[in-house]
Backbone bond lengths (Angstrom), bond angles and torsions (degrees), N, CA, C in turn:
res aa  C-N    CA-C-N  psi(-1)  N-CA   C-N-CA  omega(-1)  CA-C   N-CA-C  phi
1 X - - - 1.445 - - 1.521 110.82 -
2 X 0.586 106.76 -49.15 2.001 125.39 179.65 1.527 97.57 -37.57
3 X 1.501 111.61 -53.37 1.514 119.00 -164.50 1.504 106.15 -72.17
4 X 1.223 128.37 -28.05 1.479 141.18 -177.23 2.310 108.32 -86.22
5 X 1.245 97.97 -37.24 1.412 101.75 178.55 1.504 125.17 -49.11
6 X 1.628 97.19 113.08 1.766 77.51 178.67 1.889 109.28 97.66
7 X 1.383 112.18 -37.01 1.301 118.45 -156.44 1.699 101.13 -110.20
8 X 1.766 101.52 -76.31 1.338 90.14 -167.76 1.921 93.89 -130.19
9 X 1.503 100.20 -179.87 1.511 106.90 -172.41 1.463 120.03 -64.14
10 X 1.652 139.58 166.37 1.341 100.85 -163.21 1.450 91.63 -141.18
11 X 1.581 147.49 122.28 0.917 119.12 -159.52 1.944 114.05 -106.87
12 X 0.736 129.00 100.36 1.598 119.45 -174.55 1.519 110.61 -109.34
13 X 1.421 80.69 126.24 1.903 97.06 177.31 1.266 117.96 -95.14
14 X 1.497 93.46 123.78 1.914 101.65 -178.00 1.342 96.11 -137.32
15 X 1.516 87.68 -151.53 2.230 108.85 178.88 1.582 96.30 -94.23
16 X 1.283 107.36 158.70 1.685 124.88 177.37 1.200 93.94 -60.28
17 X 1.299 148.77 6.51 1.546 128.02 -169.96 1.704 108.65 -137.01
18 X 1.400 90.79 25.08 1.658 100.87 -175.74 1.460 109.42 -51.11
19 X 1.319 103.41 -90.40 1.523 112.29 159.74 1.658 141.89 -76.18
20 X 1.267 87.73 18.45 1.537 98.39 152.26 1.616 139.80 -44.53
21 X 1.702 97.31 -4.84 1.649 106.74 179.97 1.539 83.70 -91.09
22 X 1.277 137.59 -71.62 1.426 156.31 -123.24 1.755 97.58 -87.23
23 X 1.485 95.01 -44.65 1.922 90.72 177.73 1.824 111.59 -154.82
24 X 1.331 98.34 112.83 1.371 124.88 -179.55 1.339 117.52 -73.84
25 X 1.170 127.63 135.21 1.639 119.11 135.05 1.633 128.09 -9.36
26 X 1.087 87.91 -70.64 1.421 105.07 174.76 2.115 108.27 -42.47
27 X 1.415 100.20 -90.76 1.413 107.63 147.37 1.014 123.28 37.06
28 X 1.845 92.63 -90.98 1.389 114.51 -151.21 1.576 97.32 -95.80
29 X 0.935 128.72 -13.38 1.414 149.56 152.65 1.798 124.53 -32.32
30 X 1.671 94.28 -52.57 1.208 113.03 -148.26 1.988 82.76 -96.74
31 X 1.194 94.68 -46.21 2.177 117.47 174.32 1.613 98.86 -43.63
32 X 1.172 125.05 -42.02 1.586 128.46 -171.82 1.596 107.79 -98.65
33 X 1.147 124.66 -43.28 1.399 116.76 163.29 1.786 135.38 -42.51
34 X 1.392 83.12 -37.99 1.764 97.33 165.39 1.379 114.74 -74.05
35 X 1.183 125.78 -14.82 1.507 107.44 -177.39 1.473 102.66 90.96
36 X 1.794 90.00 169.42 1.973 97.09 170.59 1.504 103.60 84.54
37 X 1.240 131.02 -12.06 1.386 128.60 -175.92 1.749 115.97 -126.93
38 X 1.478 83.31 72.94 1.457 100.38 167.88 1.933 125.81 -125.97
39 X 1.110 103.23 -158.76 1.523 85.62 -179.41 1.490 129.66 -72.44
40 X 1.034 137.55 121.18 1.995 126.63 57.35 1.813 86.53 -99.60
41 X 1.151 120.79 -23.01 1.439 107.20 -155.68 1.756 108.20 -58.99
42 X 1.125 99.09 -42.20 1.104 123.19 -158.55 2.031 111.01 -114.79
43 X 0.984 109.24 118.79 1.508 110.68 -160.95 1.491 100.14 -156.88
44 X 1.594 100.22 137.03 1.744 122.26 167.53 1.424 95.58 -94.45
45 X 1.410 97.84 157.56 1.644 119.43 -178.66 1.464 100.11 -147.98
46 X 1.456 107.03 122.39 1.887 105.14 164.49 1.282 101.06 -118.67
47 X 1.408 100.15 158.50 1.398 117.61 -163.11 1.967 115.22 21.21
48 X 0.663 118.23 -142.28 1.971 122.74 149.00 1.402 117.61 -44.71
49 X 1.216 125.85 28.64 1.801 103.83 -168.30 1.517 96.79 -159.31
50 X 1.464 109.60 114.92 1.812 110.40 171.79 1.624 116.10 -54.75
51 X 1.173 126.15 107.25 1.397 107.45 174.19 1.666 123.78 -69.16
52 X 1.286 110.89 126.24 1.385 106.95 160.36 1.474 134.83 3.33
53 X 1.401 130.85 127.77 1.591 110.61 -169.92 1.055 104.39 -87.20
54 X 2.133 131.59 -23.99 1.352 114.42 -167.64 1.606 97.13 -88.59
55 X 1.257 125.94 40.83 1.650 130.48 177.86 1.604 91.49 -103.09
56 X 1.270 122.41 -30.75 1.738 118.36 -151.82 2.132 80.95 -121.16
57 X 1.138 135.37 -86.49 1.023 170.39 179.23 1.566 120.59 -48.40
58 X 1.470 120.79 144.38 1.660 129.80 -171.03 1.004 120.31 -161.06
59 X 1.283 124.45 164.24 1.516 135.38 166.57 1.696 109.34 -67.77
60 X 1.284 99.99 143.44 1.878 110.11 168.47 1.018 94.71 -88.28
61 X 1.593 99.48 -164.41 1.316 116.61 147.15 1.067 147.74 -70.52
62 X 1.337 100.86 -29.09 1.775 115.65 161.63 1.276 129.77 -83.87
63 X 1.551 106.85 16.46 1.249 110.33 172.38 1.657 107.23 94.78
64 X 1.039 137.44 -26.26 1.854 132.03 -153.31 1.534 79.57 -109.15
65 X 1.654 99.93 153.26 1.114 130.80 -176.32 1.352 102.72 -66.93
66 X 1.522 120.48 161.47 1.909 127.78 161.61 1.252 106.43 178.62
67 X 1.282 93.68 153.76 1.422 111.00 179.95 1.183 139.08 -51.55
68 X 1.443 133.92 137.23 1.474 124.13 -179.59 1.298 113.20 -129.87
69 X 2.176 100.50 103.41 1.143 135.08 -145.47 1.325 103.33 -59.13
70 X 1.320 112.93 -63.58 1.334 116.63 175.55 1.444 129.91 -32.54
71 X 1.769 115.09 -39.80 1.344 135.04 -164.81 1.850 98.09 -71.70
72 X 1.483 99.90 -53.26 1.270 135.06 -162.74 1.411 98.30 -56.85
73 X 0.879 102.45 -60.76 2.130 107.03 176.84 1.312 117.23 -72.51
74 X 1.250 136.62 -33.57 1.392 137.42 143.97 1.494 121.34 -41.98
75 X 1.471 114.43 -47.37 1.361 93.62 167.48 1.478 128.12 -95.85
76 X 1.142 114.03 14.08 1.413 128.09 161.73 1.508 114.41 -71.20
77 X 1.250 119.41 -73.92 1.471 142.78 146.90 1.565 103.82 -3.81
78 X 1.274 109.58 -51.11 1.478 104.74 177.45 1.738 124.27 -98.27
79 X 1.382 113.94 6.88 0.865 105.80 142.54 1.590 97.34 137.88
80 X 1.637 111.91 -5.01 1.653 117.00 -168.81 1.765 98.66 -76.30
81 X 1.797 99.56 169.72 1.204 100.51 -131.37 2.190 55.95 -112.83
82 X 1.813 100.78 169.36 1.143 123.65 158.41 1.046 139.42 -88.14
83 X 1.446 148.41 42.80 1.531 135.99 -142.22 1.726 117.02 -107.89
84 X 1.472 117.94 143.81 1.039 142.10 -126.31 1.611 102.07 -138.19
85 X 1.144 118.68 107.14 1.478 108.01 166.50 1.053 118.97 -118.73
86 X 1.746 125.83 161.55 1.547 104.00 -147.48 1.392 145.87 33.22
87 X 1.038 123.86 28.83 1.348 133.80 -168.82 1.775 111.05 -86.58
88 X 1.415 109.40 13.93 1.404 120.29 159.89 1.733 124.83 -99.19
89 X 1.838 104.72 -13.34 0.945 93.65 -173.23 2.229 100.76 -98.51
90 X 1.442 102.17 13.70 1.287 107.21 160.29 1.376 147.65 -92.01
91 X 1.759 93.18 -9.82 1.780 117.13 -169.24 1.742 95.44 -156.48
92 X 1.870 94.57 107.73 1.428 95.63 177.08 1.745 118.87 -65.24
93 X 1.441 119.54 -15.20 1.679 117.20 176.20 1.869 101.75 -72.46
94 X 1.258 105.09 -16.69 2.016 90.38 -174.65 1.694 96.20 -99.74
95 X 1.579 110.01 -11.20 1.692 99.83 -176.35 1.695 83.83 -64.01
């Protein structure tokens, strides 16, 4: 692990409930409801390929980016992946 930290991606195979202490449903739920977590931070990936952010994501009215829930769960549903960068410096239990 040491050699991967910091550097490159790390892959460990467990049960769906590995880190289920550190990051919930709930959580990640509550992390997206607030806002602020859109792209670069925040990025879908299908298969090999980042999708586009204005595919998931839009302008308000006030101008700042957010999510478009509907889009967002549809392409989940089908199988796109969630990815998260920095997402420790948002929740001190995953720092």
């Amino acid at each position: 692990m040491t050699e991967a930290l910091g550097r490159n991606a790390l892959y460990v195979r467990a049960t769906s409930d590995k880190f289920s202490g550190v990051m919930s449903w709930r959580k990640l739920n509550r992390l997206l409801s607030y806002g602020g977590l859109t792209y670069p931070r925040l990025r879908l990936i299908d298969g090999n390929q980042e999708l586009a952010p204005d595919t998931y994501s839009g302008l308000g009215r006030s101008g700042y980016a957010h999510l478009l829930v509907a889009e967002v769960t549809t392409l989940l549903r089908e199988g796109a992946l969630l990815a998260f960068d920095a997402i420790h410096e948002l929740d001190e239990q995953v720092n």
